[in-house]
KETORMI-214426 format. One record per residue (C-alpha): residue in three letters; x negated, y, z negated. Coordinates in steps of 0.02 Angstrom, whole numbers, padded with zeros to 5 digits, always signed. Layout:
<rs>
ALAXYZ/...
</rs>
This chain:
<rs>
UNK-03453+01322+05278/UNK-03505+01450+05113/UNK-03418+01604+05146/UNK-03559+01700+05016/UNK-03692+01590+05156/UNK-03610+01559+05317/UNK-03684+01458+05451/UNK-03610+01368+05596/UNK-03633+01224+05711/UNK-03628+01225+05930/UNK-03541+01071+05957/UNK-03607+00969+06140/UNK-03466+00923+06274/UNK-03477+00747+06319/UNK-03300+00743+06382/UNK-03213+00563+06410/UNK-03136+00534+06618/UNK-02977+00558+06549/UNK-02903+00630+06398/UNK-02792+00504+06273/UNK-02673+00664+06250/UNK-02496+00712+06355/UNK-02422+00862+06381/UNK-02296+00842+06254/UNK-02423+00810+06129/UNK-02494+00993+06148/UNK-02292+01060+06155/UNK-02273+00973+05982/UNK-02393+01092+05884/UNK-02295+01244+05965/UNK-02178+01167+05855/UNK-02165+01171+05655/UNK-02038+01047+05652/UNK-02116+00906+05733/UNK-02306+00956+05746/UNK-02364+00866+05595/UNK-02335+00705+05686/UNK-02414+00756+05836/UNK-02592+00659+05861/UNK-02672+00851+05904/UNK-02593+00903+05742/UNK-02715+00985+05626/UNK-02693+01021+05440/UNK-02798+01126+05325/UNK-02804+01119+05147/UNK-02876+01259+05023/UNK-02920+01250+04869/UNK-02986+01370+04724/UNK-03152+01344+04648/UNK-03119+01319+04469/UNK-02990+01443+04489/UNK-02922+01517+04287/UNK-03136+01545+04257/UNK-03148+01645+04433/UNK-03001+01750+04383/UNK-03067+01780+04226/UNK-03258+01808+04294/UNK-03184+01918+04404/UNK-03065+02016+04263/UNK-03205+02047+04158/UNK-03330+02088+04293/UNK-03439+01955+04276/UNK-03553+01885+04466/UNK-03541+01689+04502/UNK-03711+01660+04400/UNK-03640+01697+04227/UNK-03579+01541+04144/UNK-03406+01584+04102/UNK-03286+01468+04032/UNK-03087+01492+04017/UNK-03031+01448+03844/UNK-02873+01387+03761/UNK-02874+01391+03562/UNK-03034+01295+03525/UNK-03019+01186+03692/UNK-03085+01232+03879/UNK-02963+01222+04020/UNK-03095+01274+04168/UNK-03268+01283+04174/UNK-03367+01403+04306/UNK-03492+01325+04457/UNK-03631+01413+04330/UNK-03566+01358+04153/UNK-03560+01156+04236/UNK-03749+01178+04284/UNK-03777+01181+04080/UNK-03675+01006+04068/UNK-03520+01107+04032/UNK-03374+00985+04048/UNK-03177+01017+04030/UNK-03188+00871+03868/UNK-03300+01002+03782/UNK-03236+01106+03612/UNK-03304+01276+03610/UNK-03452+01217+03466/UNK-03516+01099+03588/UNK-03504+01221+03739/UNK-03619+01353+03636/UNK-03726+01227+03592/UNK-03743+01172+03793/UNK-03770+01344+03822/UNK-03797+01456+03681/UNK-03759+01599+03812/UNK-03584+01542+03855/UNK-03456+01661+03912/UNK-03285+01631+03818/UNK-03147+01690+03890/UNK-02989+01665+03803/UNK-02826+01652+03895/UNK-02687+01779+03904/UNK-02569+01778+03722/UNK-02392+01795+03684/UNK-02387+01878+03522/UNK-02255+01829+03423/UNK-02110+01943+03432/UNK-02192+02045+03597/UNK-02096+01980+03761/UNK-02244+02040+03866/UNK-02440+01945+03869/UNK-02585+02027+03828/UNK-02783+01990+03811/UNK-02844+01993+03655/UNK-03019+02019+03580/UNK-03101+01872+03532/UNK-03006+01698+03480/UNK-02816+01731+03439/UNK-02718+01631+03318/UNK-02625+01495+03369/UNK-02512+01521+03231/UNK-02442+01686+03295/UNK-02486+01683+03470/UNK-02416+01574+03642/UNK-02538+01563+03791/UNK-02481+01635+03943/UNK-02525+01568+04121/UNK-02449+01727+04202/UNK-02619+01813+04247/UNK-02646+01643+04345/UNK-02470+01646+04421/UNK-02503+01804+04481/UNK-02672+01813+04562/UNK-02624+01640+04654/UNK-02448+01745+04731/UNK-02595+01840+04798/UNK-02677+01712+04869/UNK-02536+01642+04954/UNK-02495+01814+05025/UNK-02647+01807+05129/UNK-02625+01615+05180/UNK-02446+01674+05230/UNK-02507+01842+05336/UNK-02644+01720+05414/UNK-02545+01557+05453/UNK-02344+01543+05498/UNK-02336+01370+05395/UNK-02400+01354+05212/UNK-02353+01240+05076/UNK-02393+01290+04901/UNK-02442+01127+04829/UNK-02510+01193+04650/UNK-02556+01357+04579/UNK-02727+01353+04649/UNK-02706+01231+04799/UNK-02601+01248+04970/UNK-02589+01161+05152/UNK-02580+01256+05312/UNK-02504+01181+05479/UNK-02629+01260+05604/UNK-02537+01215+05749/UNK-02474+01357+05802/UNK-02616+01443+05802/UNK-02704+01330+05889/UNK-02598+01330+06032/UNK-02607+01520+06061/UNK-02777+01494+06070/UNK-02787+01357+06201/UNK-02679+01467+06307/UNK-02796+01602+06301/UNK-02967+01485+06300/UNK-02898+01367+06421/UNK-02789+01414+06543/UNK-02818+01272+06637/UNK-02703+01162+06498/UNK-02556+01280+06564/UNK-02563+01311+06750/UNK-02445+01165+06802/UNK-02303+01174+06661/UNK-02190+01262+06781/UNK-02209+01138+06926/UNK-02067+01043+06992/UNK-02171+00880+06976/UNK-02238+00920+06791/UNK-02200+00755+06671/UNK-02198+00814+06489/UNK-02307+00625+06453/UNK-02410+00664+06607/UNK-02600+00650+06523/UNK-02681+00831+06486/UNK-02833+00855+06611/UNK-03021+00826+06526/UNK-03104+00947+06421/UNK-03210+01067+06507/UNK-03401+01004+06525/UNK-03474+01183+06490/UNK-03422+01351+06400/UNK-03305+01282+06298/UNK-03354+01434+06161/UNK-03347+01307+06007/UNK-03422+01332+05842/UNK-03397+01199+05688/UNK-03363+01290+05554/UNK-03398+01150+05423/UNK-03483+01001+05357/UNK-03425+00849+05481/UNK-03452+00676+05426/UNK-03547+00651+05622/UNK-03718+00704+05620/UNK-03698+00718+05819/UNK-03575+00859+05829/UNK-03518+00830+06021/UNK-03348+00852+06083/UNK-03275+00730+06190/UNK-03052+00767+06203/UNK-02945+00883+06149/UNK-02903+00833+05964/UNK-03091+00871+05926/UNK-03064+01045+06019/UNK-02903+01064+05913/UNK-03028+01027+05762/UNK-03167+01141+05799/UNK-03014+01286+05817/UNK-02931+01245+05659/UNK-03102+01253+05558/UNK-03120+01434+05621/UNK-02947+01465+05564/UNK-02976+01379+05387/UNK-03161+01487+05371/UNK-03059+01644+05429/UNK-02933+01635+05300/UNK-03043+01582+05158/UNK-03157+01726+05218/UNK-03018+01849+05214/UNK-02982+01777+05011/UNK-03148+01831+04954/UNK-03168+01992+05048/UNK-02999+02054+04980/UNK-03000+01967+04820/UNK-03157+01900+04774/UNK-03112+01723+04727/UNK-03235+01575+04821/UNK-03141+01445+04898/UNK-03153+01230+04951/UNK-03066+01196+05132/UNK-03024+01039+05216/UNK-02990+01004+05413/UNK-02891+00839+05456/UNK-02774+00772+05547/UNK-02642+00760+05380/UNK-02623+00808+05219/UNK-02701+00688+05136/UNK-02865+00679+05248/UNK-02875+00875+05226/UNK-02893+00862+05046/UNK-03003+00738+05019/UNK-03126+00848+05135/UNK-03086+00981+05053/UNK-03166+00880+04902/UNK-03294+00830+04963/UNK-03431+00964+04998/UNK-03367+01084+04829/UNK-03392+01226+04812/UNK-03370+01357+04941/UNK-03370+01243+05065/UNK-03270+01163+05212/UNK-03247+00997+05268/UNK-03192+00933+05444/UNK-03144+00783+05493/UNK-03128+00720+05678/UNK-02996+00602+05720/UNK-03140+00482+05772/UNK-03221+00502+05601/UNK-03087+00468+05495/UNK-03100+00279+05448/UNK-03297+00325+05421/UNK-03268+00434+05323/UNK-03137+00370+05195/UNK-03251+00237+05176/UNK-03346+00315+05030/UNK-03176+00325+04957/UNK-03074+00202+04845/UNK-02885+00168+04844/UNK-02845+00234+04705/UNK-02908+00422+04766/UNK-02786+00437+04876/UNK-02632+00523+04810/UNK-02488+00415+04773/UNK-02591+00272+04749/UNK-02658+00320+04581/UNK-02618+00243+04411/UNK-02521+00096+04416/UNK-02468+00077+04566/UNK-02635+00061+04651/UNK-02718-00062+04544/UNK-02565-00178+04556/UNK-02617-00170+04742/UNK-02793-00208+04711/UNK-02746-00353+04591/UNK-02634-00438+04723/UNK-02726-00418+04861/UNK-02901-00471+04717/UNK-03024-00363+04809/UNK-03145-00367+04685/UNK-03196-00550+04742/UNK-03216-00489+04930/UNK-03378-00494+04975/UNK-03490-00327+04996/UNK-03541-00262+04848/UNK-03572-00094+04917/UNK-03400-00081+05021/UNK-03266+00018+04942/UNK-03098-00040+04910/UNK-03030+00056+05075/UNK-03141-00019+05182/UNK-03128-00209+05119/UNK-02915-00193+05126/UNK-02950-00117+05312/UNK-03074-00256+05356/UNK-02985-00400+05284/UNK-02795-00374+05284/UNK-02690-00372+05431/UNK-02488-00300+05414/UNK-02444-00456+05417/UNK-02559-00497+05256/UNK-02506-00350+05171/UNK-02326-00384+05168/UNK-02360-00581+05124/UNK-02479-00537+04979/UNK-02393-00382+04908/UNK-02195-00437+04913/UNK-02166-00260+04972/UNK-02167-00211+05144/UNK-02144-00010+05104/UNK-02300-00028+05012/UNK-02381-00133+05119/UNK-02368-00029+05275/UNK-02405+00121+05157/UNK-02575+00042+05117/UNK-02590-00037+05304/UNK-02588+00171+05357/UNK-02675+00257+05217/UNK-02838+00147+05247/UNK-02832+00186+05408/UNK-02813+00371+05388/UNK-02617+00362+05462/UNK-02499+00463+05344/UNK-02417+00597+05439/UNK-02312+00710+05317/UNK-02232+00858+05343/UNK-02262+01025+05241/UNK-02132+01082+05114/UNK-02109+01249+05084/UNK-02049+01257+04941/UNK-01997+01135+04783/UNK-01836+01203+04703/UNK-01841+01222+04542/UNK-01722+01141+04432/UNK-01752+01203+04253/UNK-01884+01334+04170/UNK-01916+01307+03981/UNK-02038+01391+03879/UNK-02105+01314+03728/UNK-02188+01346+03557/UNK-02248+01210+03420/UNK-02288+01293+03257/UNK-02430+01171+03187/UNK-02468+01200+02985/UNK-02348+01338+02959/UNK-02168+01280+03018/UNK-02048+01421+03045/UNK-01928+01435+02900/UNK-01844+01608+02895/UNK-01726+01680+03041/UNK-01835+01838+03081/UNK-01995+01720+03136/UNK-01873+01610+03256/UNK-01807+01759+03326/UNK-01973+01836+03371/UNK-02011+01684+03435/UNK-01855+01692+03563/UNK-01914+01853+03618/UNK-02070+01766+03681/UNK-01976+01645+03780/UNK-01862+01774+03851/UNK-02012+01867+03905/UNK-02110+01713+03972/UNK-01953+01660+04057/UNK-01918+01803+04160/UNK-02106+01829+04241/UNK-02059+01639+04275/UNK-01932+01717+04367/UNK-02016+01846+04442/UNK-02146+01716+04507/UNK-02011+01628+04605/UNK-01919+01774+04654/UNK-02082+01832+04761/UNK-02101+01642+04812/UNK-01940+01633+04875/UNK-01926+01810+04974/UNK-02117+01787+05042/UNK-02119+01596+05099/UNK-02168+01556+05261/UNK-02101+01606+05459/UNK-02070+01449+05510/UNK-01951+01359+05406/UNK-01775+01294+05428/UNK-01607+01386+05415/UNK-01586+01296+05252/UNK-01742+01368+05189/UNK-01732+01552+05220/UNK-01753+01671+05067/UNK-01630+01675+04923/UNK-01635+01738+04759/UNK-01582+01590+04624/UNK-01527+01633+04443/UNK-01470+01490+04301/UNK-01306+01459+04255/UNK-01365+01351+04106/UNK-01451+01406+03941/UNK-01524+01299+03812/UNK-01606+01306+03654/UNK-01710+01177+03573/UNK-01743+01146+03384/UNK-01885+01022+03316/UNK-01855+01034+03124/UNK-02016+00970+03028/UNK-01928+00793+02991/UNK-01952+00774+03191/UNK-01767+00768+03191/UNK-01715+00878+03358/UNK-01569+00966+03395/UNK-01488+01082+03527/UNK-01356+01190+03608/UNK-01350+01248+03750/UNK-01205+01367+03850/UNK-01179+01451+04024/UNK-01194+01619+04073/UNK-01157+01720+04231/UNK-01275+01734+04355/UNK-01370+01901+04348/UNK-01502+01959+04474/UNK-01594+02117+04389/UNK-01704+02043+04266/UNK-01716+02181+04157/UNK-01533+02147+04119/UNK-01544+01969+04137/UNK-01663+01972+04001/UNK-01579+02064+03899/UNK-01415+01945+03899/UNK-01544+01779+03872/UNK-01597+01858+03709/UNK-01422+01882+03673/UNK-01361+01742+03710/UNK-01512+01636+03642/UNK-01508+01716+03483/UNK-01315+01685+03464/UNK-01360+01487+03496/UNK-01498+01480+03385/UNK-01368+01536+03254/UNK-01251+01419+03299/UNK-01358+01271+03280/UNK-01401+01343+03116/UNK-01231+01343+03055/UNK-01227+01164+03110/UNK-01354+01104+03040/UNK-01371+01070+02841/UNK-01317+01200+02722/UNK-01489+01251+02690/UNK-01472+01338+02840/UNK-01380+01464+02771/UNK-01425+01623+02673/UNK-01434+01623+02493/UNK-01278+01747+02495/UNK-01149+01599+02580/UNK-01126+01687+02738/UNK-01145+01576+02894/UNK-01277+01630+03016/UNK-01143+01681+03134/UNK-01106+01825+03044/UNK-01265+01911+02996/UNK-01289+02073+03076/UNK-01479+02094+03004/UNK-01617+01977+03030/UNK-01742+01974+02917/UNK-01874+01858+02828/UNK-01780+01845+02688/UNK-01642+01734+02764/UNK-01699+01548+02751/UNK-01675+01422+02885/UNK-01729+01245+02914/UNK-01901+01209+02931/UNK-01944+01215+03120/UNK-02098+01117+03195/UNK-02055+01189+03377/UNK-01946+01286+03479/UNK-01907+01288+03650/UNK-01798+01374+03769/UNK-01727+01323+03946/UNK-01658+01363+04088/UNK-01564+01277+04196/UNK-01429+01232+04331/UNK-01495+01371+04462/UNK-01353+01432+04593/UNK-01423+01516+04764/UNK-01362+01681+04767/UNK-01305+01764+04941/UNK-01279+01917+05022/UNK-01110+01929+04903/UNK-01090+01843+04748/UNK-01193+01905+04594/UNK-01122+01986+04424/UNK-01223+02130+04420/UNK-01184+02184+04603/UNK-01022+02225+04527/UNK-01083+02337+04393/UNK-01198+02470+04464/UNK-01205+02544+04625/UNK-01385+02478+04727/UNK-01533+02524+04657/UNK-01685+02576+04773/UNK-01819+02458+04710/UNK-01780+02304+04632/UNK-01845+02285+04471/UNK-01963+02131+04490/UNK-02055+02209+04631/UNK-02086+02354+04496/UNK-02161+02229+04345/UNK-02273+02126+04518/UNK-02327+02318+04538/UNK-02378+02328+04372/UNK-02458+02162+04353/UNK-02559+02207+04494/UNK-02602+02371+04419/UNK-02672+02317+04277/UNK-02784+02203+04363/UNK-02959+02260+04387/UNK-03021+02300+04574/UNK-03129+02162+04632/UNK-03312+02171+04707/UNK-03285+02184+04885/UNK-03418+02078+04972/UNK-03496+02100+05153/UNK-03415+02126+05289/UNK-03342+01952+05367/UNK-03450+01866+05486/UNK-03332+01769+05563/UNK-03207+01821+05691/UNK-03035+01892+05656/UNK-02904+01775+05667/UNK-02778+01851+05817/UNK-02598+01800+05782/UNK-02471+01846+05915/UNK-02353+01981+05888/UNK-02182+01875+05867/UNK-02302+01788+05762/UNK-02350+01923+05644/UNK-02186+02026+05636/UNK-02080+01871+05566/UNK-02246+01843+05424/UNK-02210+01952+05267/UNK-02326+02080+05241/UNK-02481+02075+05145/UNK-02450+02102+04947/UNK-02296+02178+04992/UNK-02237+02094+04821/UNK-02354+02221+04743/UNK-02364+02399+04837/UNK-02197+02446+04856/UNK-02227+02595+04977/UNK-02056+02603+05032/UNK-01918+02602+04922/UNK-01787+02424+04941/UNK-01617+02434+04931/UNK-01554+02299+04810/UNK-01408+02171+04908/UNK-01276+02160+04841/UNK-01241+01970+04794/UNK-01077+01869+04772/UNK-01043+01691+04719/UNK-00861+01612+04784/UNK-00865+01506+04640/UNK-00911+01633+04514/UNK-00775+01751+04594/UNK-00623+01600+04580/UNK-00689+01584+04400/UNK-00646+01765+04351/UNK-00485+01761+04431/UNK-00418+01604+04370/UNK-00474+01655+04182/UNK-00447+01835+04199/UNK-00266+01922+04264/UNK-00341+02076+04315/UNK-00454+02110+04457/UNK-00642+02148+04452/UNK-00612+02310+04521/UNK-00465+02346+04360/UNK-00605+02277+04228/UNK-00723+02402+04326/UNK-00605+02547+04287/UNK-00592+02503+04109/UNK-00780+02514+04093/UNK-00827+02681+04042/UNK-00655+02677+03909/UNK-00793+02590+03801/UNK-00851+02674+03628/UNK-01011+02780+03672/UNK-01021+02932+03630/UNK-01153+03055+03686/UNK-01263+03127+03548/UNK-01273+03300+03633/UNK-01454+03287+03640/UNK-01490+03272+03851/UNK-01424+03125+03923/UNK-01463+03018+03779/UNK-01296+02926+03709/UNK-01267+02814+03561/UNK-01178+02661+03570/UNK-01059+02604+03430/UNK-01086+02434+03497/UNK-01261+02414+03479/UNK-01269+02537+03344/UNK-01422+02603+03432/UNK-01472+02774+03563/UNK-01504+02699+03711/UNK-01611+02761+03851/UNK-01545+02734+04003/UNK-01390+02809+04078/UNK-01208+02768+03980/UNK-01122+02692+04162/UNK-01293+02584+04178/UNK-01289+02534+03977/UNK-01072+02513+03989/UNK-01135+02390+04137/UNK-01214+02275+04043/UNK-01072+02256+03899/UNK-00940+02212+04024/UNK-01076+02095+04093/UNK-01081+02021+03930/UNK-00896+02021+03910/UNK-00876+01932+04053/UNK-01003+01792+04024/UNK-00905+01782+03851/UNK-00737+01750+03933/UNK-00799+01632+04081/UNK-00844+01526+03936/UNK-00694+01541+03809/UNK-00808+01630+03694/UNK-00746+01771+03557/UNK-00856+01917+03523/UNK-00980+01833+03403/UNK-01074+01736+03517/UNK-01065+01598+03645/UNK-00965+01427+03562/UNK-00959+01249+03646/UNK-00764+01206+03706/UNK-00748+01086+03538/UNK-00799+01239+03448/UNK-00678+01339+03529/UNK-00516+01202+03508/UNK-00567+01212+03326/UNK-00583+01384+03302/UNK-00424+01401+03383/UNK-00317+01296+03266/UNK-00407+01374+03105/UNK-00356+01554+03186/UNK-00188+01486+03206/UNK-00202+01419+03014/UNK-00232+01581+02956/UNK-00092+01666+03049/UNK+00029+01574+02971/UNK-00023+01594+02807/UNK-00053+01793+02831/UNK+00116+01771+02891/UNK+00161+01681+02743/UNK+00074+01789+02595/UNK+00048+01969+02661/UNK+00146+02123+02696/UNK+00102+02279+02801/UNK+00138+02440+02711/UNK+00210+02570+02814/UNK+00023+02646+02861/UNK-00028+02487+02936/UNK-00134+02409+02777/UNK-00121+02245+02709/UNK-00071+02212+02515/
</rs>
């Protein structure tokens, strides 16, 4: 049903003598863990309506008419409901969009700007010479998104940045109890059986409403799944009306019994609409459907099915490939013909609408990279790559920031296993494409830090000190004209030469969960009250544009139970900030044995030794300068002495000396040239009695 349009459908009761479903049935969608495989178990998908063009209609304060297409260089990457009506296709360059519709609406993405670590629109077309698109505008508006599917629904599964699941069956239970009374009057008998069979549906007032398009033209309902699906499309209208009052955005929903059912209605009827599909519909319905739709049965792997099993010489022209495998292939024949029984019984369940899965909460990410390819001007001087590392610093850390909020807003009802944690890399990589597509890299660890603003600061360290590094190893045109290696120059500028680069990338990788204990910079300051990545979501959201607010919803309110609501995070609470948050304080064991078995002295002694560092105070305010940086720096001297002896100690949990971060070959071999050089200073030198050498 169009949340812009809505309109409903009365369901009849034609209930059967007795209902297929037990009383444990019902118990298992009180019960996240297990409700997915209940045959009551309802799913709901959700998914944006050409989602980057909405966010920019919306940014530039365009209405749903105007044909607005989101552009990347001289490509599209979504076209608006309105732009399609001109014949307006993702395949289309911008020429042949204008010349669809000379009134096209271009709307270029967000930039990087080389050198600038933070995004920014841009007026017209920039240059993809000297800019990097940025899909953080996107990121954010869909943490917004899943904000409301989180305050509305206990179980969500993020499945793409403009796409999620919802396990309704909690909510579908609380509202049985309260509808149906009758479902719960016997539970504390001393005769109740758990598989006893759940009484018939009620033959009048059962208060239904379909909020959908259902495959049936005869909307009657007959047991209690199709009750169950009536509920769970007023759920899946509720929360998509909620999206667009608050937000604006239009939305596609799906009702089924699993994941994959729920999406393909959610499909179907595009856009702003809502698809249900009742248990008793299902094979009818997946009969306008082929094989290959279905996810995981795509590509390869599904026309190797449909060339063993040759369904193109069934018979029935008109039949799809679902509904000839159904009609013609038993287990048995799917196994035989197909040499594989996991796919066979795969294929056996997926035509028949059987393919319970449960929701995931969250994928954990293994690596982040952010890359650049420099297309008919290679970078060739060291100031260029270096701007261009400040663009993957700053496009790495809203990365961060993005999972951050994932991580401390994810669903109630999750596992022990699952429950909020803030993860930072130990691992940092840099690649380098030179323009002979020759590709080289280095890559080093670093400690774990959890406030960006100083994590960000020690990537473009310590990225910087790797790109020169692979300089140095590299050719000796990598060098500057005046013989010094790379390692030693203090000033970047255009003027030192380098390689020719065709790309640059920067990743990473090997992400620890941090606890209540364990993380470097809990050592160095005392808490702060807000972290710092709530701030920048605070600021994101600031800079976004209010948008329209529509009617007032038609629908009724969704009405989640207390214990219900109080463990669901709170509505954009990644973005308001009202209250102030301590930051934890975070330590890793392994981190901790680390330091002590490379360092003698305690944290607590390096601590003490902190503010013995050279920075003196300029007398101006509380501005300082450090001799270190060779800079004035801003914040407060214990804050800015924090970060050096974070630095120091990345440096010596990696064998590194002060000029950057080395690989442990580096560091053998810089050890015996050291101890070279000793003995011939030893050898050839003197000290005069003032300390100098002669």
């Amino acid at each position: 049903m169009s949340v812009i349009n809505p309109a409903f459908k009365i369901p009849e009761s034609s209930p059967y003598d007795t209902s297929e479903f037990t009383f444990k049935d019902l118990a298992d969608i009180n019960d996240s863990h297990v409700a997915y495989k209940s045959p009551l178990a309802v799913i709901g998908h959700i998914d944006l309506n050409a989602f980057f063009a909405q966010v920019e209609q919306i940014r530039l304060g365009y209405t749903r008419d105007d044909p607005v297409v989101c552009v990347q260089w001289s490509s599209l990457i979504a076209v608006s409901y309105a732009a399609r009506k001109y014949g307006i296709g993702r395949l289309d360059s911008i020429k042949s969009a204008r010349a669809k519709c000379p009134n096209v609406i271009l709307a270029h993405a967000a930039v990087f700007k080389q050198g600038e670590s933070h995004w920014a629109y841009v007026d017209g077309l920039p240059s993809q010479i000297t800019h990097k698109v940025s899909l953080d505008p996107y990121r954010r508006e869909s943490r917004k998104i899943i904000s409301i599917f989180n305050q509305e629904c206990d179980l969500v599964e993020k499945a793409s940045v403009d796409e999620s699941y919802l396990d309704l069956g909690r909510l579908i239970y609380e509202r049985l109890y309260k509808d149906y009374p009758q479902l719960f009057e016997n539970l504390s008998s001393e005769s109740f059986k758990k598989d006893s069979k759940l009484p018939p549906i009620p033959k009048e007032h059962l208060n239904l409403k379909i909020y959908g398009i259902s495959e049936s033209e005869c909307y009657t309902v007959s047991d209690w799944d199709d009750v169950c699906m009536c509920i769970g499309s007023e759920i899946i209208y509720n929360v998509r009306q909620e999206v667009f009052k608050i937000l604006g955005y239009t939305t596609s929903g799906g009702v089924g019994r699993n994941k994959f059912i729920a999406k393909l209605a959610g499909g179907v009827y595009k856009p702003d609409n809502l698809g249900v599909v009742f248990n008793k519909n299902v094979e009818t319905f997946l009969n306008r459907f082929e094989l290959t739709d279905i996810g995981g049965m795509g590509g390869k792997t599904g026309e190797e099915v449909l060339y063993k099993l040759n369904v193109k010489d069934i018979a029935g022209e008109d039949k799809s490939s679902i509904t000839k495998i159904r009609d013609n292939f038993s287990l048995h024949d799917l196994k035989s013909d197909l040499k594989d029984d996991e796919i066979a019984e795969k294929v056996y369940n997926l035509v028949r609408g059987n393919q319970p899965k449960e929701l995931t909460l969250k994928v954990e990410v293994k690596s982040m990279m952010s890359r650049k390819n420099f297309p008919g001007k290679p970078v060739a001087n060291l100031k260029d790559a270096y701007d261009w590392i400040k663009v993957f610093v700053g496009d790495l850390k809203n990365r961060l920031i993005e999972s951050d909020d994932e991580s401390m807003n994810i669903s109630s009802s999750q596992y022990e296993k699952q429950r909020p944690t803030i993860r930072r890399p130990k691992t940092v990589s840099l690649h380098f494409g030179t323009t002979d597509y020759q590709s080289h890299s280095k890559q080093t660890t670093i400690a774990p830090m959890k406030d960006l603003e100083k994590f960000e600061e020690l990537l473009e360290v310590t990225a910087l000190r790797l790109l020169k590094e692979l300089l140095d190893s590299l050719s000796s045109n990598s060098k500057p004209s005046n013989g010094f290696k790379m390692k030693d120059v203090t000033e970047i500028t255009r003027n030192i030469k380098i390689i020719g680069s065709a790309n640059m990338s920067l990743t990473i990788s090997n992400f620890v969960k941090t606890s209540n204990n364990n993380l470097l910079d809990s050592f160095m300051a005392k808490p702060r009250s807000t972290d710092s990545h709530k701030k920048e979501l605070m600021a994101y959201t600031a800079k976004s544009p209010s948008p329209p607010v529509p009617g007032k919803q038609s629908g009724p309110k969704l009405n989640l139970s207390p214990s219900s609501r109080s463990q669901s995070p709170s509505i954009f609470s990644s973005f308001t900030g009202n209250k102030p948050t301590t930051e934890q304080n975070i330590t890793n064991k392994k981190f901790q044995s680390r330091i002590q078995e490379n360092d003698t002295n305690s944290i607590v002694e390096q601590l003490q030794k902190v503010h013995t560092r050279n920075v003196q105070l300029n007398g101006k305010g509380n501005s300082a300068y450090c001799e270190t940086c060779k800079k004035n720096i801003e914040e407060s001297v214990p804050e800015h002495t924090d970060f050096h002896v974070a630095l120091d100690l990345s440096k010596r949990l990696n064998g590194e000396d002060q000029d950057g971060p080395t690989t442990k070959r580096e560091s053998a071999q810089n050890k015996k040239t050291d101890s070279k050089r000793r003995k011939i200073n030893d050898k050839s030198q003197s000290r005069l009695p003032w300390g100098t050498k002669q």
